[in-house]
C-alpha atoms as one frame of an Amber mdcrd trajectory, in Angstrom:
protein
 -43.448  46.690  31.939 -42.825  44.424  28.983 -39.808  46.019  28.364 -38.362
  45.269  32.100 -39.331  41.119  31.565 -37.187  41.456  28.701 -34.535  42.900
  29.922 -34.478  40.531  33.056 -35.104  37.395  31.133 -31.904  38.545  28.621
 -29.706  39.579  31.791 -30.257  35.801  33.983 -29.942  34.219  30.234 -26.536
  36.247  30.058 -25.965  35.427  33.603 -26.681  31.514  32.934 -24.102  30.682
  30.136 -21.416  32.524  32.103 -21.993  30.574  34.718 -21.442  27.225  32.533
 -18.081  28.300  31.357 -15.353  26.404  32.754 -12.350  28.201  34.606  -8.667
  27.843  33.993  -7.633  26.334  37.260 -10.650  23.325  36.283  -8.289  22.722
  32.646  -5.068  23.457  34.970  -6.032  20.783  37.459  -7.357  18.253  34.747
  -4.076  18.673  32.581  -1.356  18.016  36.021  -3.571  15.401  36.692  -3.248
  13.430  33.276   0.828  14.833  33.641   1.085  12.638  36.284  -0.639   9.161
  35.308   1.363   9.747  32.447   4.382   9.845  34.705   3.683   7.118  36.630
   2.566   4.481  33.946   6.354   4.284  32.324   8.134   3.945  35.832   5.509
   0.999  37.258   5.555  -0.859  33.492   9.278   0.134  32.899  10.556  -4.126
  33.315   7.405  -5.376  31.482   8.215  -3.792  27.879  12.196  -4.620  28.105
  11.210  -8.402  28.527   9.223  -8.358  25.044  11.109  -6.564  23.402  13.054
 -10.034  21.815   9.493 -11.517  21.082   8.759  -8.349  18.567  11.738  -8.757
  16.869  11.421 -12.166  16.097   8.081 -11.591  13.730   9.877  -9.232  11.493
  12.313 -11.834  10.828   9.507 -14.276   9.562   7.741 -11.441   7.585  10.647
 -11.430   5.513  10.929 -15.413   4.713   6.871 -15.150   3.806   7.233 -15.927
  -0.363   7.391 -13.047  -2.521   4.565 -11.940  -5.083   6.098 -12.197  -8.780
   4.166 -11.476 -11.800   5.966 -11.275 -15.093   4.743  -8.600 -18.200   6.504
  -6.507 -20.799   6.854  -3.144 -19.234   8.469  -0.138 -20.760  10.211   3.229
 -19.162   8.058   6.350 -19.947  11.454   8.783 -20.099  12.177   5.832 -23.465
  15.131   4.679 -21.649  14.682   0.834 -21.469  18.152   0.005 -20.222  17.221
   0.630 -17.061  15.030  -1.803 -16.629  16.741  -5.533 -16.460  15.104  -8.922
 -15.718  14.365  -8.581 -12.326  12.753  -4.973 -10.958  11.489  -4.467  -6.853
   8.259  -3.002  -7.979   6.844  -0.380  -4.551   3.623   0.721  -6.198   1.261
   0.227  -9.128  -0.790   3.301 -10.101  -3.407   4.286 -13.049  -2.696   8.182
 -12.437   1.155   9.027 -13.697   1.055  11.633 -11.508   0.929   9.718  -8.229
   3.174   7.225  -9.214   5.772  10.338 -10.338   6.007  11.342  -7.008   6.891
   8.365  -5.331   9.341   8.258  -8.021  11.005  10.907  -7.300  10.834  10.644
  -3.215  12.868   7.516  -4.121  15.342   9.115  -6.128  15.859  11.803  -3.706
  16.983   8.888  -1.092  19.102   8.014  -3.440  17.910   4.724  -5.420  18.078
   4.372  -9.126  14.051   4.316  -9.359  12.491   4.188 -13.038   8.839   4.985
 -13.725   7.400   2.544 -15.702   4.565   1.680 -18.021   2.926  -2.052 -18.607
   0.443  -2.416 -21.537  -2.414  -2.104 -19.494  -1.489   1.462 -18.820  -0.549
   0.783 -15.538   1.969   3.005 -14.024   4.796   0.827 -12.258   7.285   2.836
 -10.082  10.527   0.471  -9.927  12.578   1.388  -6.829  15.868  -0.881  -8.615
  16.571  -3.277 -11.507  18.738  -6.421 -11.585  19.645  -9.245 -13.742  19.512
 -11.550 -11.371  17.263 -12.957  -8.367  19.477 -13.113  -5.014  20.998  -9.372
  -5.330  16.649  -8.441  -6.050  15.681 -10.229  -2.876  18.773  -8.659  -0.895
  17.529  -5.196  -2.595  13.807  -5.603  -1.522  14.968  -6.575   2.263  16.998
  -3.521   2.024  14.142  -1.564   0.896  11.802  -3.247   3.520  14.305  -2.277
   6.301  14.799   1.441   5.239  10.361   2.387   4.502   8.595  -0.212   6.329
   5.732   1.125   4.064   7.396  -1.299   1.427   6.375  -4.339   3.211   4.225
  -5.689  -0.052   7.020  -4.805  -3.021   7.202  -7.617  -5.384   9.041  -8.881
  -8.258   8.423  -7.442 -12.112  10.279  -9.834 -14.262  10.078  -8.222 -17.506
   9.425  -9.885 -20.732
């Protein structure tokens, strides 16, 4: 007899969590249903975004007059070769681990810009995407840079000592 209850409690307990799973068609009708709002969103908001569009545009162009951080320190290039580094360098990260700031390094060299890893006497790990001798062709560079990895938008200016 005891047996039986068990049996009959463990079959309506099997019987009760099939019954919870969802179907396929339930997802199926969810998913066309989201397909659709999806579709229709663009085509009744289409006019809306096209009218804006000039308004975001103009910000970016003000980001780049905002003044531009400059700190000044002797800094040295950890491959020895100091030539590379002139008065003015468009400094994209700062980093205590070498390791980390080797591998922006070399993302930036890959793209093609004469990037130097460099070391202030702090042990501070500078990664310097160019070098100049002068001021205007390091701002042009650094709007350049901006443009190309938004994810520059806080380089600065390393004039070294």
């Amino acid at each position: 007899m005891r047996k039986n209850w068990i049996w009959g409690l463990s079959l309506l307990l099997i019987g009760g969590m099939a019954s919870c799973k969802s179907s396929q068609s339930a997802y199926k009708a969810a998913y066309e249903k989201a397909q659709e709002k999806k579709i229709e969103e663009p085509v009744t908001t289409g006019t809306t975004p096209v009218a804006e569009q000039p308004v975001v545009t103009t910000p970016s162009t003000t980001t780049t007059m905002a003044p531009i951080r400059e700190q000044s320190e002797k800094i040295n290039a950890v491959d020895g070769n100091d030539a590379l580094l002139k008065s003015y360098n468009v400094i994209v990260g700062s980093f205590r681990q070498r390791l980390n700031a080797q591998s922006l390094c070399e993302r930036l060299r890959a793209d093609g810009y004469p990037a130097v890893l460099a070391q202030n006497a702090q042990g501070m790990y500078r990664v310097v995407a160019c070098s100049f001798d002068d001021r205007a062709t390091a701002v042009q560079a650094r709007e350049g840079l901006q443009a190309k990895y938004p994810q520059f938008t806080d380089a600065w200016f390393l004039i070294n000592k």
